[in-house]
Structures are given as C-alpha cells and as structure tokens.
C-alpha positions in Angstrom: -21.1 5.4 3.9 -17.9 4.5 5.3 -14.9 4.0 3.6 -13.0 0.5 3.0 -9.8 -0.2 5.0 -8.3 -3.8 3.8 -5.8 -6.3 4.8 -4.3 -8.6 2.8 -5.0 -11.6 4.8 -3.6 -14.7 2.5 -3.9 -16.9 5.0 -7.6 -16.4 5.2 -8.2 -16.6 1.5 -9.0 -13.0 0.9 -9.0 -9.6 2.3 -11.5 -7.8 4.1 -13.0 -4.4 3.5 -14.4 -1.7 6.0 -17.8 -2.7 4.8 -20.3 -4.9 6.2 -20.5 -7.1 3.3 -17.3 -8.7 1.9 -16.2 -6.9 -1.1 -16.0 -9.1 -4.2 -13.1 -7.4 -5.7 -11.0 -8.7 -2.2 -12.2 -12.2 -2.3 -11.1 -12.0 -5.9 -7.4 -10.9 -5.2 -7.4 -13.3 -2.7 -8.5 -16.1 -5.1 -6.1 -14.7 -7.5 -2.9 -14.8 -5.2 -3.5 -18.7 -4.1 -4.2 -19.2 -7.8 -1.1 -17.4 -9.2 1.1 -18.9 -6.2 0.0 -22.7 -5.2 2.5 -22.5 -2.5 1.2 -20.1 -0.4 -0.9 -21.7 1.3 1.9 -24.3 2.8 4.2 -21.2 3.2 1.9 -18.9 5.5 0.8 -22.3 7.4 4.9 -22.9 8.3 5.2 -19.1 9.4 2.4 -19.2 11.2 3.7 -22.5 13.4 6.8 -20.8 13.6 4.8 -18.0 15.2 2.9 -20.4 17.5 5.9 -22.3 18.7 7.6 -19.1 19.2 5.3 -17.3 21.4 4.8 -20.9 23.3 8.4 -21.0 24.7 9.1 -16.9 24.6 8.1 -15.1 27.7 7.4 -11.1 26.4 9.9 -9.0 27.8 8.4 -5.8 29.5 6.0 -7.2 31.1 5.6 -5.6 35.0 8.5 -7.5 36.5 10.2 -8.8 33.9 14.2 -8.6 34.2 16.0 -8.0 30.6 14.9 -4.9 28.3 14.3 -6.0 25.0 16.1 -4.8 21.7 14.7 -1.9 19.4 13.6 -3.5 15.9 14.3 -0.4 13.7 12.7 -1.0 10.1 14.1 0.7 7.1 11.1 2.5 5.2 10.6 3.0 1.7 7.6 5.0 0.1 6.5 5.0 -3.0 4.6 8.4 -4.2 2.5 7.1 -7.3 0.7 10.4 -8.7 -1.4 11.5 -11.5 -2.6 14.8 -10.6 -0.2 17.3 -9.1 -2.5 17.2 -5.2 -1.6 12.6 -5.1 2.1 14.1 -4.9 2.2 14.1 -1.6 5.0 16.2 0.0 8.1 14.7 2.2 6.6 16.6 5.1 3.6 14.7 5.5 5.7 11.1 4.9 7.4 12.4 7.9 4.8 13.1 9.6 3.3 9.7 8.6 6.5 7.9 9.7 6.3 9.7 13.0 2.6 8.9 13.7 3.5 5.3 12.8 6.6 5.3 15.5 4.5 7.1 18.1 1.3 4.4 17.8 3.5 1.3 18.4 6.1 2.9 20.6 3.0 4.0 23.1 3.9 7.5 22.9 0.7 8.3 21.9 -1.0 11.2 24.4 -4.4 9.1 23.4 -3.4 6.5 25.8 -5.4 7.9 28.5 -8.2 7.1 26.9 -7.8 3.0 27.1 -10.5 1.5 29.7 -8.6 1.0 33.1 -9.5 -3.1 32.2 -7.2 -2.8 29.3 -4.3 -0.3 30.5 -2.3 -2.8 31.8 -2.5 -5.1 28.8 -1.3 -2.3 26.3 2.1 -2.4 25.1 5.3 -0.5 23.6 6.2 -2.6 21.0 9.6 -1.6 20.4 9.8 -1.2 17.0 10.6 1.6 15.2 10.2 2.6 11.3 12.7 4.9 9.6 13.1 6.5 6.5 15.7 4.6 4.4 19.6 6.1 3.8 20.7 3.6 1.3 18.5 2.0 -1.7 19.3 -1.8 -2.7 22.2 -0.4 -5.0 23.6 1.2 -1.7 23.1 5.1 -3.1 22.0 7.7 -0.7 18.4 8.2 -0.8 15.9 9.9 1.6 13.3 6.8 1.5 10.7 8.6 -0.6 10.6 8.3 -4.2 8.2 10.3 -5.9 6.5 8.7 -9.4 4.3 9.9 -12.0 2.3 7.4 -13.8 -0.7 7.6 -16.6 -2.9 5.5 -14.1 -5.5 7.6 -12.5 -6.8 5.6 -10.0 -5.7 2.5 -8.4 -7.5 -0.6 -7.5 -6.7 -3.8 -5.2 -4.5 -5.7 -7.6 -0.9 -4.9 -6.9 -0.7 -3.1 -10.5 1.1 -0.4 -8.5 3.9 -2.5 -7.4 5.3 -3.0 -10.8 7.0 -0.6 -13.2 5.6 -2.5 -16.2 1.8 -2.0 -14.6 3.1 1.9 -14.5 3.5 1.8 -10.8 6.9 1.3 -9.4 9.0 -1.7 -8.4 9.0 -2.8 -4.7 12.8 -2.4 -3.3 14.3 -5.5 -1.5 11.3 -6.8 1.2 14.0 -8.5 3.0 15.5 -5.4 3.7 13.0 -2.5 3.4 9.2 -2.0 4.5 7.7 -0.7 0.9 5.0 1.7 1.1 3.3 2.5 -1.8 1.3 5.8 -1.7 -1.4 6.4 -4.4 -5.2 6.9 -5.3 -7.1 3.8 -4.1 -10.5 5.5 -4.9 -12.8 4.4 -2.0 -9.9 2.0 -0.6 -7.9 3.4 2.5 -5.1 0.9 2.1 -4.5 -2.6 2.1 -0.8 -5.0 3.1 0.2 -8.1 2.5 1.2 -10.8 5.1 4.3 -12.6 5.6 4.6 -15.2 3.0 3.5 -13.2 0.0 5.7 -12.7 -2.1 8.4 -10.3 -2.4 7.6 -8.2 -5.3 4.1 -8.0 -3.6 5.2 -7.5 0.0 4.2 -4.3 1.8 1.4 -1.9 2.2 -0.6 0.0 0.1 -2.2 3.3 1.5 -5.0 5.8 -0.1 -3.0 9.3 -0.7 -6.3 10.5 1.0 -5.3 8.7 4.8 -1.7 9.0 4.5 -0.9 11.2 7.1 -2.6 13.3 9.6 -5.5 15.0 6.9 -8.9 15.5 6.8 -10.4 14.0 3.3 -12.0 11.0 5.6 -13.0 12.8 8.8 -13.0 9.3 10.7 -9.6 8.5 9.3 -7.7 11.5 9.6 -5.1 11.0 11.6 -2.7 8.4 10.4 -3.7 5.5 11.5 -4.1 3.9 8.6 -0.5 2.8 7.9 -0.6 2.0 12.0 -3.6 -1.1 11.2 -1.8 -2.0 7.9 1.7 -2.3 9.3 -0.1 -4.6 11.6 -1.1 -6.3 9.3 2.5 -6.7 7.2 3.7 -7.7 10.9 1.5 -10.2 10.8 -1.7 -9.3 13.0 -5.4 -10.3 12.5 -8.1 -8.0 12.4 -9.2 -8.3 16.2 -12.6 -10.0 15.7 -10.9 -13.0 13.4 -12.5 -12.0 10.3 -15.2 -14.3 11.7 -18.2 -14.5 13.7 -16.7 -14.3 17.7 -13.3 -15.3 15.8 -9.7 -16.2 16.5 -6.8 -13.6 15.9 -4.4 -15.7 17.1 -3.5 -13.6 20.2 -4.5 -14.6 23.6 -5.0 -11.3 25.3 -7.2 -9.5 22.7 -11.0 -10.9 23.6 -13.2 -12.4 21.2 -16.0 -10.1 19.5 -18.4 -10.6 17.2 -17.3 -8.5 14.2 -15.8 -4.6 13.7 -16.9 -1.8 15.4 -18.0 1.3 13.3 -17.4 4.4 14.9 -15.9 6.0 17.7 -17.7 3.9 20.4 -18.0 4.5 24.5 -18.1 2.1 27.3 -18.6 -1.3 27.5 -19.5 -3.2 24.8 -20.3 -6.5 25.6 -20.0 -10.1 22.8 -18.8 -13.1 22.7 -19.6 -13.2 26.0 -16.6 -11.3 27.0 -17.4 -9.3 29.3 -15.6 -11.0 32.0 -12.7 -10.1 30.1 -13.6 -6.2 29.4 -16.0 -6.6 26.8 -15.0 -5.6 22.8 -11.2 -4.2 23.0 -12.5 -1.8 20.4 -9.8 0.6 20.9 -7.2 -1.4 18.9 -5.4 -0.9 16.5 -6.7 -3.9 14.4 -10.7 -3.1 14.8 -12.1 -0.5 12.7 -12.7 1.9 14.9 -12.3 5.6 14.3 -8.7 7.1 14.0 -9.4 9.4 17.5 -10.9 6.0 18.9 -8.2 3.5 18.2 -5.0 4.0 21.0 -3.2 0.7 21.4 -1.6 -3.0 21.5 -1.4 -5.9 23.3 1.3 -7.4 25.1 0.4 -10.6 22.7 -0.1 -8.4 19.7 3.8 -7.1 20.3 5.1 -10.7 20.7 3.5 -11.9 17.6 4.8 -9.2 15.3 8.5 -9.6 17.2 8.4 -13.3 16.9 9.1 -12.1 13.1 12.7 -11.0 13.4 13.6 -14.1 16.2 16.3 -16.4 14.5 14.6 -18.4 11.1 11.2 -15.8 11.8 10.4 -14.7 8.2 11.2 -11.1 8.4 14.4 -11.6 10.1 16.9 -10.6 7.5 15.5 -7.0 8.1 17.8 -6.7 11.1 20.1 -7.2 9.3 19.3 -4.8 6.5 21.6 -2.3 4.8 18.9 0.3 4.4 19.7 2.3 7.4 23.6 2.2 6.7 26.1 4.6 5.5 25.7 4.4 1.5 28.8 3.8 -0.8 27.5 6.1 -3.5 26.8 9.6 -2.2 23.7 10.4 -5.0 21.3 8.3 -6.2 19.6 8.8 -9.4 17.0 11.6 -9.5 13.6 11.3 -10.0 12.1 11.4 -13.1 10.6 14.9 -13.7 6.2 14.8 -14.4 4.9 15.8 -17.7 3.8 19.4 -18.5 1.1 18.2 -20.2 -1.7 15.4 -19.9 -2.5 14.2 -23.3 -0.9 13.6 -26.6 1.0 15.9 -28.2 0.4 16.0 -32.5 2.8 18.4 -34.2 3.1 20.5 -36.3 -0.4 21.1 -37.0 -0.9 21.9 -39.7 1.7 19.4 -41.4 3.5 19.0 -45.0 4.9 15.5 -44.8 5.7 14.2 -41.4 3.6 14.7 -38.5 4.9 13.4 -34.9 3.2 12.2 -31.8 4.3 12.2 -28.6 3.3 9.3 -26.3 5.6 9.8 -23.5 2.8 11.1 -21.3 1.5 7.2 -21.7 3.8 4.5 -23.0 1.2 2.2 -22.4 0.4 3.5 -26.2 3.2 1.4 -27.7 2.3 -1.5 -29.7 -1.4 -0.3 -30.6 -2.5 0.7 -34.1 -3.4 3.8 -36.0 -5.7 4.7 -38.3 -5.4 8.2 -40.7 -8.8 8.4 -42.0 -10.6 11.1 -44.2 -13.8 13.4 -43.8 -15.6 9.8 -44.6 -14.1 7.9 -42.5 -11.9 5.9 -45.5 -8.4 4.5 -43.5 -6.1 6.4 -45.5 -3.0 5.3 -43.7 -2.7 2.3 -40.7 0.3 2.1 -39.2 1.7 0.7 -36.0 3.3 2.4 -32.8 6.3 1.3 -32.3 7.8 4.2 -29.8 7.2 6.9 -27.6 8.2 9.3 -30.1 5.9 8.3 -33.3 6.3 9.4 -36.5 3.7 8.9 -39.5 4.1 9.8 -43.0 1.4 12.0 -44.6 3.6 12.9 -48.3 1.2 10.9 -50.1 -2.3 12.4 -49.0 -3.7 15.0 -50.5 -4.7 18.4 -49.0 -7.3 18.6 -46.6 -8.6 17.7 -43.4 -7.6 14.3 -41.7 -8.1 12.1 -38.1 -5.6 9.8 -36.7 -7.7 7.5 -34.5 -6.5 5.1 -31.7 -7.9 2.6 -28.8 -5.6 1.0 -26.1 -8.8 -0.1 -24.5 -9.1 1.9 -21.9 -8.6 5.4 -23.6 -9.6 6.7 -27.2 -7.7 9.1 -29.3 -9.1 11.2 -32.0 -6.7 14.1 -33.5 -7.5 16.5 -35.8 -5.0 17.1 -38.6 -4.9 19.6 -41.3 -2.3 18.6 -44.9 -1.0 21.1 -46.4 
C-alpha cells in the first residue's frame, strides 16, 4: 500500500493524503486549524488575491524572449532533527544532500529533465530560487542550520506537536526569516507543510526521517523529492489535480486532471479532456507520482511561488532575512547531548531511606502522582512529582519488598524496590 504524502492546504479546509480516500486524521487538523484560528480563512483568501492580482499584471521573466533576468530568491534553511532512536538522527550529510536535491529540482538542474514529454519541455521552468543552510539563528549566533533534538516522543503524527518545545519537539525559528524543516518519525506520513497564512509558530514543513534525502526505506520515494512537493506547497502550490475532481490549482499552464497519479506512469494519459493540452502533466512536482517519475515546474508554477517575495507578498520579509548574514556572536549554544539510557533510572536499589528517580529521559513525568505500595498492593506512600530529579522518602517503611507505580497516560511505570 502506498505511503501518505500530505500538504497542509488551509485554504481548502484540510490536507490531503497519498491515499485514495481522504484520511480522517487530515480533515481533522484542518478542522482544528480554522477552529483554533477563525482568521484564517479571511487571511489565506487576501494572500491568495494578492497572488491573483500579481500574476495578472506580472509578465514571468525567462520566458523564450523575454528581456530582463530575474533575481535569485535565496531562502535561509533551518532543520530540525527530532529523534528517539539513535538511526531518526539523521546526519548533516544527508541534510546536505537534501538541501542540494531541493536546489537542483527547482533550479532545473536536474539530469531527469530529459525525461519531460516534448509537449511539456517548453513549459518547464528554473525557478530561481535557491535554499541554503542558515549562518545566523534569530539571536544572530553562528549556526550550521541543523539542530539536532532528542525527544521522549517516538513517533509523530499530523498535529504540529513537533513544532513546539513544550509538545517535546522544538520551537520553529523566525518564519519571516527562515524556512523551518522539521525532520522526525511521521510513521506512515512522508511529510506534510503549511501554506502561507498559517501561522508562524506552525509555518514550514514537516518531512518523514524515512524520505528525507536520497534513501531507500520507500522505494517510490527515495530520492528526495519529498521536501521538493512540500516546499511547493509552503510556496504556496496546489496539488496539480486541485484536490478535486478535474480541479483548479490555480495555475494556468498546468492542465486539468482528474485526480493523482500512482506510480511511475508512461505516455499519454488523457482526462479532463486535456489532451489537446498534453494530457495529465503527471511529471510534476505537485502530483504524486514516483520520485524517478516527477522532473519539473511550470512557468506558472514559478510565478506563483515568486509572487511571494514581490513588495506586500506574504513571504517577503525573507529577502530581507538575516539568516544568511555574517553572525555577531561567533558560537551558538550546543546541542543538548541524548540520554544513555531509555527509561527511568531508580537508585540505589536496594535503599535505606531515600531512594531517587530520574525523569530526565521524560519530563513529560512532572506533575503526575506516585504510589509506593506493598506485596498487597496497600499505597504505603503517594506522593507527587514535582522535578526531573525525584526524591521519595522510604525511613518510615519497614523492610521488605516495595513498587512505586505511575501513569502519565500514555506510559506506565512499575519499579521494583527492595528496603533495607
């Protein structure tokens, strides 16, 4: 069964998932977002008349013929490695390598470009914009634009949870200034973005550990192209089909189709009745098409994701941004260093008076009751958590053999204690 690959699509009410049927979990965080933030709605409608008006009066520069080169947009990139098991920390080479693939795809230095149909080779498109790894963080310290982050959380799921530090994930840096990328295990997700007009402490992509990069977990997504469709859709493209039945994406030279295409397809294929126009332009980025099988943008595609950065477009402070400067403070702060273990530590074992428990492997442990019970399961002692580093007082039990119970909901503890 093939894997889910979801955009963020506020505008649209939910986001949509690689499988035939709409995932309820995406409709859900899309119900949520309008929900939590009333107005969104009115703020996604204003970009995307911005958008409109803007690509009414702009002619695309590059075009065969046209007379003025356009600017490079260079976007400072921040990624956010968000592991649990040592093989989620992904190394710096492959975010590299990741940023690379992503700077290839929507410069059209991609060798794969051979491969477009001869109908659409003149419609494909460098973009000119470029992605680069961050040199100064928001506090303007040096950084390398990859921070890497151990959390408790084994698995993430579609609700933003790993773009907070109190959720255990970690904090988006300024989206006015820096694309964030957050890195981590989405399970059977591949990734998912939000579009302009979320907001900013949601604002960026998320991507499974699993397709970040040119790897081989997902033999139809194994070479990067993940991050490629979800950039697209932070710059603000539809999927190609509309998310609808023969439906709009808002872009003129991409032709209508009825829905995605599985696959790695060949030929012509033919809805909408489009195929005056080439038939399905299934090699895009924004279908869902096989990494090998995907090679390209449009002409329109490029002018609706640069219409962003034009004067009072909403990711226009990004040019702007400090992230690619010279930083004031030569070192940022390190990164904090994993556990060496993965569970809580009760010592000494056997214990006199005092026994201690380490939480620090999962904070998320603070605030929650204990219980020291007997062989009979009598609460001898109930007492409440109140740090990392927990101490509980055992002087007045007698010898023998106790349990300290907890439940944070999603985890059970149960230790084994001997009083001396």
């Amino acid at each position: 069964m093939m894997k889910k690959l979801a955009g963020v699509a506020v505008f649209v009410l939910f986001a949509v998932s690689l499988f035939a049927q709409r995932n309820c979990e995406s409709y859900q965080y899309g119900k949520a977002m309008l929900a939590q933030y009333p107005s969104l709605a009115e703020k996604v409608a204003t970009i995307e008349s911005f958008t409109h008006r803007n690509n009414s009066t702009v002619t695309v520069n590059e075009l065969p013929g046209a007379p003025v080169a356009q600017d490079i947009i260079t976007i400072p990139v921040v990624v956010h490695i968000i592991y649990h098991f040592p093989e989620e920390n992904i190394s710096d080479e492959r975010v590299l390598e990741q940023i690379d693939i992503l700077n290839r795809d929507f410069r059209k230095m991609n060798s794969d470009t051979v491969n477009t149909p001869a109908g659409f080779a003149t419609l494909a498109a460098d973009t000119k914009i470029e992605f680069k790894l961050a040199s100064a963080d928001p506090k303007d310290r040096a950084t390398k634009g990859i921070l890497h982050q151990y959390s408790p959380i084994k698995q993430w799921q579609m609700d933003d949870k790993v773009k907070f530090s109190s959720e255990m994930g970690d904090d988006a840096w300024d989206a006015t200034s820096y694309l964030n990328i957050w890195v981590c295990n989405l399970d059977e997700i591949l990734g998912y973005a939000s579009f302009p007009g979320t907001p900013a402490d949601r604002d960026g992509v998320v991507i499974n550990y699993k397709a970040f990069g040119a790897v081989n977990y997902f033999s139809q997504y194994n070479k990067g192209r993940t991050a490629v469709h979800e950039v697209g859709h932070w710059l603000n493209l539809r999927h190609i089909w509309g998310d609808a039945d023969c439906g709009d994406d808002a872009v003129d030279d991409t032709p209508r189709q009825r829905s995605y295409t599985p696959g790695c397809p060949s030929g012509i294929r033919v809805t909408c009745d489009n195929a005056s126009l080439g038939g399905d332009m299934y090699m895009n980025y924004m279908d869902f098409t096989s990494d090998p099988c995907v090679n390209m943008f449009t002409y329109g595609q490029k002018q609706r994701m640069r219409s962003l950065f034009e004067p009072g477009g909403f990711r226009n402070s990004i040019l702007y941004s400090g992230g690619l400067g010279v930083p004031a403070i030569e070192q940022a702060a390190l990164p904090k260093d994993p556990p060496r273990w993965l569970h809580i530590r009760v010592y000494p074992n056997p214990v006199n008076n005092v026994v201690m428990l380490n939480f620090e492997y999962d904070t998320r442990w603070v605030g929650t009751t204990l219980t020291v019970t007997d062989i009979m399961g009598r609460v001898m002692i109930r007492t409440k958590v109140t740090r990392p580093l927990q101490q509980i007082d055992l002087s007045q039990l007698k010898q023998g053999i106790y349990f300290i119970r907890g439940d944070k909901g999603d985890e059970k503890m149960m230790e084994k204690i001997v009083k001396m």
